[in-house]
C-alpha positions in Angstrom: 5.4 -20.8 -23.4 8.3 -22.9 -23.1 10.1 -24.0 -26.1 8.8 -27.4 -26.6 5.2 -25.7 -27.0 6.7 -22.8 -29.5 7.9 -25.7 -31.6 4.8 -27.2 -31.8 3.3 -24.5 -32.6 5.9 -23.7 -35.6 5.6 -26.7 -37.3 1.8 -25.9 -38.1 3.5 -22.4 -40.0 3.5 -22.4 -43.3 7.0 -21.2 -44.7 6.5 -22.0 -48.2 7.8 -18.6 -50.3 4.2 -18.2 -51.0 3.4 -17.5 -47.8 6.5 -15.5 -47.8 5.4 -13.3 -50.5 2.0 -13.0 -48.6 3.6 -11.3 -45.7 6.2 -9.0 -47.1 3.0 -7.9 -49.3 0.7 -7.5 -45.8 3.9 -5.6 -44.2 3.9 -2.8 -47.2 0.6 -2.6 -47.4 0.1 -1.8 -43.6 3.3 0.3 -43.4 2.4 2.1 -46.2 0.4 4.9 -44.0 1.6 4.3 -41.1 2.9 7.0 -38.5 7.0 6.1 -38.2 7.8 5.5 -34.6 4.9 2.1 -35.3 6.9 1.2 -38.6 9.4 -0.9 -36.1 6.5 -2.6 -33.8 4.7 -3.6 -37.3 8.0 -5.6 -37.9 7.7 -7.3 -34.4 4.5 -8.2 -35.1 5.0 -9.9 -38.6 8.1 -11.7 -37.5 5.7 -13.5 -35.1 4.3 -15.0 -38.0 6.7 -16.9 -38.5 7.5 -18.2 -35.0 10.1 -15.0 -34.2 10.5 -13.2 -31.0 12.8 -10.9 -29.3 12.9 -8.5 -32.4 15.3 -5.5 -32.2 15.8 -3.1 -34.7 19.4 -1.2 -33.8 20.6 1.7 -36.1 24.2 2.9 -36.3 25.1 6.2 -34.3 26.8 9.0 -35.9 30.2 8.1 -34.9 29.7 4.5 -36.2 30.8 2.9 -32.8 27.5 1.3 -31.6 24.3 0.0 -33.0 21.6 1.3 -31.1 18.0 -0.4 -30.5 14.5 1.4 -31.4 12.1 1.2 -28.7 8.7 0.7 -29.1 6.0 -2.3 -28.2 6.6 -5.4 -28.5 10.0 -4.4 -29.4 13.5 -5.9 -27.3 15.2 -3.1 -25.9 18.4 -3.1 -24.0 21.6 -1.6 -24.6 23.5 -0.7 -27.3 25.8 -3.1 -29.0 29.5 -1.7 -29.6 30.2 -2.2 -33.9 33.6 -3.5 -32.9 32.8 -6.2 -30.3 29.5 -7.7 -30.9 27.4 -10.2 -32.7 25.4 -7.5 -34.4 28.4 -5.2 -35.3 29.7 -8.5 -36.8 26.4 -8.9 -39.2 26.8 -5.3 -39.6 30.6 -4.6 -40.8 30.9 -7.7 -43.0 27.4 -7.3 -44.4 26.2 -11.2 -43.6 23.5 -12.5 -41.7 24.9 -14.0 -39.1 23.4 -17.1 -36.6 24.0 -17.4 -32.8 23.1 -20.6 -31.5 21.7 -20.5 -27.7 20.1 -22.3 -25.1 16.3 -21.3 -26.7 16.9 -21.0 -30.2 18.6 -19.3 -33.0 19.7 -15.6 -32.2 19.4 -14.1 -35.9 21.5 -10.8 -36.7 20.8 -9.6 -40.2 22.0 -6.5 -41.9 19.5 -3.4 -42.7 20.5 -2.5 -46.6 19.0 -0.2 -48.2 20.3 -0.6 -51.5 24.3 -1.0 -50.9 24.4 1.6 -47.9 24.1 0.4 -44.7 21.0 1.1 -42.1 22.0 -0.8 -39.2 20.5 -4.6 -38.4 17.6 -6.7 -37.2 17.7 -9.1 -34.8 15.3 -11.8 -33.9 15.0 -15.0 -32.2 14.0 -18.2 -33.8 13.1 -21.6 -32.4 15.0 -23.2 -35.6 16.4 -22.0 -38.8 15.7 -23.4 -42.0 16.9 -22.0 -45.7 12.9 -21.2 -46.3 13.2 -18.7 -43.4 17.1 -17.9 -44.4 15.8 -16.3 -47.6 12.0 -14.9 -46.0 14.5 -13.0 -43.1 16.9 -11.5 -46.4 13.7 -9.9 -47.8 11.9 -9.0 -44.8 15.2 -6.9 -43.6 15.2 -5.1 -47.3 11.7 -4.2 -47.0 12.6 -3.1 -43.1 15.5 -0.9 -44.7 13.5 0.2 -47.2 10.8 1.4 -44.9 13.2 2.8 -42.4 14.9 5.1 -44.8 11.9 6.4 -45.9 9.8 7.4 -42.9 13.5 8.8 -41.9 12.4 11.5 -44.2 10.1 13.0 -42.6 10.6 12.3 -38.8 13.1 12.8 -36.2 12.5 10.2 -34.1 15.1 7.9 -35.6 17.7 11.2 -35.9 17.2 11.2 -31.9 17.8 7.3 -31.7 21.3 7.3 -33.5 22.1 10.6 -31.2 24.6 9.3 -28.6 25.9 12.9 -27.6 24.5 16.6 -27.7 25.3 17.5 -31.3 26.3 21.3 -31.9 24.5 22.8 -34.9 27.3 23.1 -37.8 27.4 19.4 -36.9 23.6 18.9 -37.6 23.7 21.0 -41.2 26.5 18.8 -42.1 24.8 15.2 -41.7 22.0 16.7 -43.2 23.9 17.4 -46.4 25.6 14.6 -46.8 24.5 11.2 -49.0 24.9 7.6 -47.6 28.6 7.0 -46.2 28.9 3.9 -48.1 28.2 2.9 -51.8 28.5 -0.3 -53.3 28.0 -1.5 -57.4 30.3 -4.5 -58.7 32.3 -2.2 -60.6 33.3 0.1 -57.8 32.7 0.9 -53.6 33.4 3.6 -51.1 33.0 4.7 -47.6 33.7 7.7 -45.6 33.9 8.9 -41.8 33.4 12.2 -40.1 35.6 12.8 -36.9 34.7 14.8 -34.4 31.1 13.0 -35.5 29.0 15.2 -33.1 30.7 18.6 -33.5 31.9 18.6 -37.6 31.4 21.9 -38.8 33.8 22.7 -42.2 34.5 19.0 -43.6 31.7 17.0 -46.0 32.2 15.4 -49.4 30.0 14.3 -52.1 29.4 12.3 -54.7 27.2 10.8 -57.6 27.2 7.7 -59.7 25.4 8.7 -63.1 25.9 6.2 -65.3 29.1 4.7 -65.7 30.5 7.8 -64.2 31.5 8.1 -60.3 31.8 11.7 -59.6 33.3 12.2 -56.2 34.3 15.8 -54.1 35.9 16.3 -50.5 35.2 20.2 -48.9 37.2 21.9 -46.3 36.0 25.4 -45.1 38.1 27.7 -43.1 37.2 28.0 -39.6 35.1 26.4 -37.2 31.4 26.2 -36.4 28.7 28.1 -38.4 30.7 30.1 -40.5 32.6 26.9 -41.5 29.1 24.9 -41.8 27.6 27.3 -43.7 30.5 27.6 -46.3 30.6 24.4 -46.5 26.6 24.1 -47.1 27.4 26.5 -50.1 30.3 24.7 -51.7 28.3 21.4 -51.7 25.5 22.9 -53.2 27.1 24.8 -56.3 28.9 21.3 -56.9 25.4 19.6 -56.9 24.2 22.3 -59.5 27.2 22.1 -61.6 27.3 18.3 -61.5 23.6 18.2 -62.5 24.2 20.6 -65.1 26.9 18.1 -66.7 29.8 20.4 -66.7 33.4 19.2 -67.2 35.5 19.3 -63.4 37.3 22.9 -64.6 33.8 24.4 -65.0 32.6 22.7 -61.6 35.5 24.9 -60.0 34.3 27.7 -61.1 30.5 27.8 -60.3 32.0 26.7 -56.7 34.5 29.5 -57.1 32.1 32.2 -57.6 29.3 30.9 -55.4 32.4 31.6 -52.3 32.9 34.7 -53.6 29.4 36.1 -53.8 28.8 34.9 -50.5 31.1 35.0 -48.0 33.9 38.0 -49.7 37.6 37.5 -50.3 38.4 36.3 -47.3 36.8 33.1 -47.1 38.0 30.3 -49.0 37.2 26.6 -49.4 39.9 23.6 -50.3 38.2 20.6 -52.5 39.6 17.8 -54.6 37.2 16.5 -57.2 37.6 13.5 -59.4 35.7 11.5 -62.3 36.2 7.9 -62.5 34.8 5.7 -65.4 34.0 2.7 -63.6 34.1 0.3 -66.5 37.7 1.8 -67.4 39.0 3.0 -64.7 40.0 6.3 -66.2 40.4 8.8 -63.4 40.7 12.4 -64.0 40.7 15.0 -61.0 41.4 18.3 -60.1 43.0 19.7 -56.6 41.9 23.2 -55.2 44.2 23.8 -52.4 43.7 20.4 -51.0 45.9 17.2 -49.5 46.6 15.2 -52.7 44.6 11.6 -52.6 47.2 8.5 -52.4 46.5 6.2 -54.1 46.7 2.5 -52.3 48.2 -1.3 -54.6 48.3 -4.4 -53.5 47.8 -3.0 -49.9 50.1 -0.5 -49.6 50.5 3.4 -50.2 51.3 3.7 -54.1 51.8 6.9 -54.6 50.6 10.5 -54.5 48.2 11.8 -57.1 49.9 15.3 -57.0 48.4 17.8 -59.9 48.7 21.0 -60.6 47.8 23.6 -57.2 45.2 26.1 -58.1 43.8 28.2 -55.3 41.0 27.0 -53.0 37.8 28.0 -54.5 36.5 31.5 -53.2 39.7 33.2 -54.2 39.2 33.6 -58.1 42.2 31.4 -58.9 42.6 30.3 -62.6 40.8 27.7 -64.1 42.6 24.1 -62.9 44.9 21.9 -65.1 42.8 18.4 -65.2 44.7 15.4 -64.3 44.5 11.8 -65.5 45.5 8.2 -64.2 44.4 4.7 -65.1 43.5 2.3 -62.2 43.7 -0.9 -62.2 41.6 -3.3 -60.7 41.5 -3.4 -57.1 42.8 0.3 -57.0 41.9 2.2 -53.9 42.1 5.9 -53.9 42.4 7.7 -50.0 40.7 11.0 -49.9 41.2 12.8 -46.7 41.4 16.4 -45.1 44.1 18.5 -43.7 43.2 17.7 -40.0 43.8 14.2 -40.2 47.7 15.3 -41.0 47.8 18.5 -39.4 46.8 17.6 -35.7 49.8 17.6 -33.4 50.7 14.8 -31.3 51.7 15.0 -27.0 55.2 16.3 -28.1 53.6 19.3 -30.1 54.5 17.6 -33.4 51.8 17.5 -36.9 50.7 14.1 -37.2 51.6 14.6 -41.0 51.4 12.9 -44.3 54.3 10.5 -43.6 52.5 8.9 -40.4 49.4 8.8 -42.1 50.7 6.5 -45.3 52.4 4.2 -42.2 48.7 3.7 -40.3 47.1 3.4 -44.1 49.8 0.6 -45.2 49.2 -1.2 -41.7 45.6 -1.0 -41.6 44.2 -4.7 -42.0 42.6 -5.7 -45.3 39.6 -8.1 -45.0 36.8 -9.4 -46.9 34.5 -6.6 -45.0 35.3 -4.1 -47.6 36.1 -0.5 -47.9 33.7 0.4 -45.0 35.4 -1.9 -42.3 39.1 -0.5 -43.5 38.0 3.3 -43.4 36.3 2.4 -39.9 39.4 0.8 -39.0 41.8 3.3 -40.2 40.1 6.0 -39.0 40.5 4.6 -35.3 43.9 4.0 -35.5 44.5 7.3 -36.6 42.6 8.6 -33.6 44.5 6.7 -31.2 47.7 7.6 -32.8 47.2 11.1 -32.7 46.6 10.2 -28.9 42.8 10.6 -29.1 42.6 14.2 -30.1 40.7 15.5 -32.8 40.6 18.7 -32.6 39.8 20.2 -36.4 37.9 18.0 -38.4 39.3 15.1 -40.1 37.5 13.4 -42.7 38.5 10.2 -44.7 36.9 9.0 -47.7 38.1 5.6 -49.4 37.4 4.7 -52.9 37.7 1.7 -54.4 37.7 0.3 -58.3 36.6 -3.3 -59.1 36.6 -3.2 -62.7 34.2 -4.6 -65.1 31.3 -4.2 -67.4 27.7 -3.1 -66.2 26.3 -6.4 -67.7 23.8 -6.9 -65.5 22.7 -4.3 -66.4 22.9 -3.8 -70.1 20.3 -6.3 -70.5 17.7 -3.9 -69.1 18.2 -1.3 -71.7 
């Protein structure tokens, strides 16, 4: 069909948000039992409704470099599309649809959200682009998220697509653990990234947003592979049950504390550095076990260090920790990170250390992308500044506090 024929076509399409609301509507209701690896043709299929072709569904790989496509019928499928360099990566960091004009239409890139974490993007192909299909293509890539995420579940199919190396097994019991690696509310965002992405074994963090409370925790376990994994896998856990059983951050050390202990023996010791943070104050409080100390980031540049008082690493029956407190102020970033970041050692033998990482931090590029663009960014310069060597894990994980009432919400109460 050549394109004056697909515009003729389109102009006998009704657009309206009715019909809109009539497909979205057919879409869940056909999705609803439907096997996973046909959730992404289904999409194809709808979008030709509406006069679109070319439909790619591309998910973001473990090491957040590339956004890989689906396949399936009727779906395009060719190579993977590098975050850094590329149309989609574009629509993907900054969060935007975003419009490519060529020679047979309107390439459309628009970003998978599934509620303020990112899936990856749609693309599609368009004859023309109106603002009645601006808004139809918004909704019908939230429902796409939607859907994604939760046939994710209980498949493996899209595990496999994102899987651009062999992935050792620590690696796979850490992404299993851990929650979405962004989260954004108006009052405050973060992101975090996982180097060596395919072979992490000791590193993770967590994190919670109940209420107007953020609770956040980064995890180190001694030693590599399953041993580290495993501790790891415990440490999380006991701070899940103590977080859900509303304990204060002194008490959530020492359910973690003895969980180690039981477990693994005196030997065996995990380093974590937990905080609460009132998003509508901006009241921080935190406690270190063992841990790098956070730093916090103004205006762009490396503040200062949130040192506190050093209690043991939990697993070795240390005392209970000393709470700390600091008030943010808007705009505030907090950089969480773990000892292989500083502790790798350059081509002269040297440890990266603390020093060169506030330099890369207070050089690192701030943009209207947000805190997942910067901790992307930062976490490749630090990568090609330790000479591209990763050896231990290194984990960052940004924070960032925007201030403000939940008014939007209140309203709902």
């Amino acid at each position: 069909m050549t394109r004056n024929e697909r515009r003729a076509g389109r102009k006998t399409v009704d657009r309206s948000e009715g019909f809109g609301e009539r497909l979205l509507g057919v879409l869940l209701d056909r999705a609803h039992e439907m096997p996973p690896q046909l959730i992404a043709p289904l999409v194809a299929e709808e979008v030709a409704r509406i006069g679109g072709r070319e439909v790619s569904i591309l998910l973001q790989d473990y090491a957040q470099e590339l956004l890989v496509p689906l396949p399936g019928r009727r779906l395009l499928v060719g190579d993977a599309e590098p975050v850094d360099d590329s149309p989609a990566g574009m629509a993907f960091l900054h969060v935007t649809p975003l419009e490519v004009r060529q020679s047979d239409g309107v390439r459309m890139y628009l970003p998978l959200l599934d509620g303020s974490d990112e899936v990856g993007v749609m693309a599609l192909t368009l004859d023309t682009v109106d603002d009645d299909d601006r808004r139809l293509l918004r909704r019908l890539a939230g429902l796409v998220a939607d859907m994604l995420v939760t046939k994710h579940a209980y498949t493996d199919r899209f595990f496999q697509a994102r899987r651009q190396e062999p992935m050792s097994v620590a690696a796979e019991m850490q992404w299993s653990l851990l929650p979405p690696l962004t989260m954004s509310v108006p009052q405050v965002a973060l992101a975090g990234i996982l180097e060596p992405a395919y072979s992490i074994a000791g590193d993770s963090f967590d994190y919670a947003l109940n209420d107007n409370m953020l609770h956040v925790a980064v995890f180190d376990a001694m030693g590599h592979g399953l041993d580290a994994a495993t501790m790891a896998t415990v440490a999380v856990g006991a701070y899940r049950h103590a977080r859900r059983a509303w304990v204060g951050l002194s008490e959530k050390y020492v359910y973690m504390d003895q969980a180690i202990a039981e477990q693994f023996g005196p030997d065996h010791f995990v380093t974590a550095q937990m905080m609460d943070l009132d998003i509508t104050t901006g009241q921080l409080q935190w406690v270190n076990a063992g841990h790098p100390p956070p730093l916090l980031i103004r205006n762009r540049q490396v503040l200062r260090r949130l040192d506190s008082p050093p209690t043991l690493p939990v697993g070795f029956g240390g005392e209970r920790p000393q709470i700390s407190a600091y008030t943010l102020q808007r705009g505030d970033r907090l950089l969480f990170y773990t000892d292989g970041v500083i502790e790798e050692r350059d081509a002269e033998g040297e440890p990266f250390g603390e020093e060169r990482l506030i330099r890369c931090a207070n050089r690192t590029e701030h943009s209207e992308a947000g805190v997942r663009a910067e901790v992307r960014r930062l976490s490749r310069t630090l990568k090609q500044q330790r000479g591209g060597r990763t050896s231990d894990d290194a984990t960052i994980l940004m924070v960032e506090w925007r201030g403000g009432t939940a008014d939007h919400l209140a309203a709902l109460e």
